[in-house]
C-alpha positions in Angstrom: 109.0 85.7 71.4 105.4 86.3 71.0 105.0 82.8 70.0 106.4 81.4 73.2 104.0 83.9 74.8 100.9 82.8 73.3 102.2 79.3 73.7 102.2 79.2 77.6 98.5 81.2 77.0 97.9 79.5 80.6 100.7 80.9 82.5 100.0 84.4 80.7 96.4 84.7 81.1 96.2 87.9 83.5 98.3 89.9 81.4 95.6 88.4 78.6 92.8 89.0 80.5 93.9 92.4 81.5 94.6 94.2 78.1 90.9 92.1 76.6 89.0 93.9 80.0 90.5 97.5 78.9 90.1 96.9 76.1 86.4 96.1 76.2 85.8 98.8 79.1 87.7 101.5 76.3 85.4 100.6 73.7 81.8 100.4 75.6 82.7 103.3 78.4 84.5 105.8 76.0 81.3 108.2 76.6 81.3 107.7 80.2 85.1 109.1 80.1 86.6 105.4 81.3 89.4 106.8 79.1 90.1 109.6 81.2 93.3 110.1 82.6 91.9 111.4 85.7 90.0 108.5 86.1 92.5 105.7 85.1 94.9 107.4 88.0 92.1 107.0 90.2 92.0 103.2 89.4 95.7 103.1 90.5 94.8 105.1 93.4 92.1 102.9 94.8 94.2 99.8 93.6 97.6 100.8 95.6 96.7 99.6 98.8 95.5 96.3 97.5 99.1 95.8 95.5 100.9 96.5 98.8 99.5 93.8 100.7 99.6 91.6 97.4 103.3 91.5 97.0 103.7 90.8 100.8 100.7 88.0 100.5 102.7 86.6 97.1 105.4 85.7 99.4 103.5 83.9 102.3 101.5 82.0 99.5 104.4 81.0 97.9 105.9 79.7 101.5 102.6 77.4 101.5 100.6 79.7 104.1 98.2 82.3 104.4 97.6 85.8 106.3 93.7 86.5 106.4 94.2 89.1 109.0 96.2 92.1 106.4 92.5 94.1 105.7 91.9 94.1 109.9 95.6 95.0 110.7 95.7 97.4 107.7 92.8 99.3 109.8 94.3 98.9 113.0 97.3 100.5 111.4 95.2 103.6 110.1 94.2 104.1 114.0 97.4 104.1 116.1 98.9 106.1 112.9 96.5 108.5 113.2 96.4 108.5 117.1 100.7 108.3 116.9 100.9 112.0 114.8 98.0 113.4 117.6 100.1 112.4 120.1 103.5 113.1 118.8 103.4 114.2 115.1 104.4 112.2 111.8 107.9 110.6 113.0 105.8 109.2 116.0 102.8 108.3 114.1 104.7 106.5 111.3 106.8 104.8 114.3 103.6 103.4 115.8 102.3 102.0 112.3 105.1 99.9 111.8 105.3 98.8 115.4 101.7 97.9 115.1 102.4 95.5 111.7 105.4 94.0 113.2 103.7 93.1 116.4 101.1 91.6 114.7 103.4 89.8 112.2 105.4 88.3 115.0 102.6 87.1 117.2 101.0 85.7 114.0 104.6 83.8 112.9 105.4 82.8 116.5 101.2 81.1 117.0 101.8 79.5 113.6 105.5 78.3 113.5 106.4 77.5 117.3 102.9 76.8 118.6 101.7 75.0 114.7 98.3 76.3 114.7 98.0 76.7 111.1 98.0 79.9 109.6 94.7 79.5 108.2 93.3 79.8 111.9 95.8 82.2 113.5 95.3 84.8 111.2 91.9 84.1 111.0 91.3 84.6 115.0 94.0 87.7 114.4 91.5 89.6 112.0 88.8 89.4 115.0 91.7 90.4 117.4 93.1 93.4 115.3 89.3 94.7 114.4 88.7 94.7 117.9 91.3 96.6 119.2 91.2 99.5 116.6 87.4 99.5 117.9 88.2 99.7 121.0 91.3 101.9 121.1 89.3 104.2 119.0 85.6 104.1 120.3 84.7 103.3 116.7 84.6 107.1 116.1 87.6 108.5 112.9 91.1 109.6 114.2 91.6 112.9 112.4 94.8 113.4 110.6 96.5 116.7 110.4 99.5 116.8 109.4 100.3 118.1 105.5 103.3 116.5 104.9 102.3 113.1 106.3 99.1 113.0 103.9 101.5 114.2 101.3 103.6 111.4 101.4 101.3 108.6 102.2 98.7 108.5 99.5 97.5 112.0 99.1 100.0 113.9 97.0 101.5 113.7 93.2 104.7 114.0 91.9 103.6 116.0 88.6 100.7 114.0 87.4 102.1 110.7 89.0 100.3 110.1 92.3 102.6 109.3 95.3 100.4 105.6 96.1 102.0 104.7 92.2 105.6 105.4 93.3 105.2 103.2 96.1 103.5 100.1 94.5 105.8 100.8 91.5 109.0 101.0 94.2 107.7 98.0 96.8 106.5 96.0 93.4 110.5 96.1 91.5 111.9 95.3 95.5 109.4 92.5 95.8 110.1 90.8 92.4 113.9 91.4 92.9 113.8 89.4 96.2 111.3 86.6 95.2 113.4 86.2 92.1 117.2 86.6 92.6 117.7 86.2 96.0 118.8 83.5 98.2 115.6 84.1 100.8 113.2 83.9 97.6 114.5 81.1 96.4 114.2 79.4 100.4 110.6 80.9 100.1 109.4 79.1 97.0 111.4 76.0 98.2 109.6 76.3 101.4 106.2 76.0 99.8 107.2 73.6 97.0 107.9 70.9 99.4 108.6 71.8 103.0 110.2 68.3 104.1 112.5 68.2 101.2 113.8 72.4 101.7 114.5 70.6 105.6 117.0 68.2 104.6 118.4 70.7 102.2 119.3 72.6 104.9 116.4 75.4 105.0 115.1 76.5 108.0 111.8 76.3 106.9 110.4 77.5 110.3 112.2 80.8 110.1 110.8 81.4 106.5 107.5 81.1 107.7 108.0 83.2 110.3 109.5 85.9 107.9 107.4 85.8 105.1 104.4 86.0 107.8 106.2 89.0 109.5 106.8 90.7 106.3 103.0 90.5 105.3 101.8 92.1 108.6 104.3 95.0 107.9 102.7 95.5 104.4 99.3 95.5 105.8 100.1 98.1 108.2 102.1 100.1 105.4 99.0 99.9 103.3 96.8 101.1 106.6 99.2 104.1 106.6 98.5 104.8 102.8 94.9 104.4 103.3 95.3 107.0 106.4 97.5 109.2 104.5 95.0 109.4 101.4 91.8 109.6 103.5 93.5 111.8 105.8 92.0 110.1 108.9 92.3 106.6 111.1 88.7 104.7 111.0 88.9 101.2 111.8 86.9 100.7 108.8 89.5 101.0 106.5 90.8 97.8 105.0 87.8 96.0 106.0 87.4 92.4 103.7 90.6 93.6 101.6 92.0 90.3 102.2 89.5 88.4 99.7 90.7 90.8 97.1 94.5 90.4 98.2 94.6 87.1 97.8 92.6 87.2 94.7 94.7 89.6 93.4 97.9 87.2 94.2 96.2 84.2 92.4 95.0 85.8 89.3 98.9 87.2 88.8 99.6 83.1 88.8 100.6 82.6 92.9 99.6 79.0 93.8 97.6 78.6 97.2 99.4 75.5 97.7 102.5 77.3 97.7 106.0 76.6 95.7 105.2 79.3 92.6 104.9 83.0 93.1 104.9 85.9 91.1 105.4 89.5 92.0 104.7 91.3 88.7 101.9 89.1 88.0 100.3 90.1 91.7 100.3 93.5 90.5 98.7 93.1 87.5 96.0 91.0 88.8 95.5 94.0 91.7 95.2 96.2 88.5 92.6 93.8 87.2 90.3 93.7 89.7 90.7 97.6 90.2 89.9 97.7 86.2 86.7 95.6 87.1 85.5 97.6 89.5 85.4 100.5 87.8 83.9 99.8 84.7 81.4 97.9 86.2 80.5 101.2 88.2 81.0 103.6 84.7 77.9 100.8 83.3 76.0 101.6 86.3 75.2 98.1 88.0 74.3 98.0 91.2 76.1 96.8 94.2 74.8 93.2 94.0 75.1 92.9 90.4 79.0 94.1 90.6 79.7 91.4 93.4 78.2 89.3 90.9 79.9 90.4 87.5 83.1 90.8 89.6 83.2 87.2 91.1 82.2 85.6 87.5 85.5 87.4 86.2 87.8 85.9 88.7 86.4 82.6 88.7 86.7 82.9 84.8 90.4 84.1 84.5 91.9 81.7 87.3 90.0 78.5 86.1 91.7 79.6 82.8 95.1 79.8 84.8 95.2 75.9 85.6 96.8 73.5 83.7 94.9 70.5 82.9 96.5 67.3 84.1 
């Protein structure tokens, strides 16, 4: 067994790379408590979010499109959470971040799939769109959140020492890698982006997929916008802002093509983990902003150029 691992070294390089950069951070940041528990929960904490959105992007990747718009929606979502529980407490604030991803989602699947602008643009012109209206809606000023049981559940509390934002990755991650995996509309999904004219005269609705798997990524945006709320205890339009880079980076480094056809749940999550890892020991060393961006981008670049096969 761990000879057919090391043998497909390619297809296993994240999980690699991953235990080689803890290891590394264990051994050069043990005086700076990198080993902490306290502080490796924190890099699940701050990692959660990203994961969320991951698994949702792993799926429209897979399907041979993209969503850039999940960081902007993800805010949007923290605002009319926030504004929903001031207005009419949890059940109503929760009701309104869910509308809020799935009228996103829809428009964005309806542009893309009955209109064909590519999803590249759509979502593109949808981040603008989304950012504006939490800006607006909110007069750029943070939508205080106070309701206990509401921060509790979305991001700010712990089960014993496991913090709620590692019960949902750890649930939405297992349901995410079920579906991609065993079921019929994950095996439509991958055929979609594997070759879209062929899953046609096979009898998928390829258009539908699309339309799904672009759906379903909106919703995760907004879930993660309602963690983000829930941890931070407020709505800022802020929140979420440029997460999409890291998404999508996260999705590619766990072994998701961008040209679609092969996905990977499991491996999403690990690469989220990976670049939560990164930053973190890079700001335990004490690098400055510019050099992180730096040392941070080097890594990826690194670990998904090991990824591809050579033809």
């Amino acid at each position: 067994m761990a000879n057919a691992f090391f043998a497909n070294w390619r297809q296993n390089i994240i999980y690699i790379g991953f235990v080689v950069i803890f290891l590394v951070f264990a051994v050069t940041l043990a005086d700076k408590g990198f080993l902490n528990p306290n502080n490796l929960l924190n890099i699940v904490r701050q990692t959660a979010m990203i994961a969320v959105m991951a698994i949702a992007m792993t799926f429209v990747l897979s399907a041979g499109e993209i969503d850039l718009s999940v960081g902007a929606v993800a805010g949007l979502a923290t605002v009319t959470v926030a504004m929903g529980i001031a207005a009419g407490g949890p059940i109503v604030g929760v009701g309104a971040g869910i509308a809020t991803g799935l009228a996103v989602g829809m428009f964005n699947g309806w542009l893309t799939t009955r209109i064909g602008i590519p999803s590249f643009l759509t979502t593109l012109a949808m981040m603008g769109i989304a950012k504006g209206v939490a800006m607006w809606i909110s007069a750029t000023a943070a939508v205080p959140i106070l309701s206990s049981g509401y921060s509790w559940l979305f991001g700010g509390g712990n089960l014993g020492p496991v913090p709620v934002l590692m019960l949902w990755m750890a649930v939405l991650g297992g349901i995410g890698h079920i579906v991609l995996r065993r079921s019929g509309f994950g095996r439509r999904v991958l055929a979609t982006g594997g070759g879209e004219t062929a899953a046609r005269y096979s009898g998928i609705d390829t258009k539908a997929i699309k339309f799904k798997v672009l759906v379903l990524s909106s919703l995760a945006a907004a879930l993660a916008g309602m963690l983000y709320a829930g941890r931070l205890q407020s709505g800022r339009f802020q929140l979420g802002e440029g997460d999409e880079l890291s998404v999508i980076a996260a999705a590619v480094l766990g072994g998701t093509s961008l040209f679609g056809g092969r996905g990977t749940v499991i491996g999403t999550i690990v690469g989220a983990l990976m670049i939560g890892l990164i930053n973190n020991g890079l700001i335990l060393m004490g690098l400055e902003f510019s050099q992180q961006l730096i040392a941070r981008g080097g890594i990826i670049i690194l670990a998904v150029a090991l990824s591809q096969k050579r033809s």
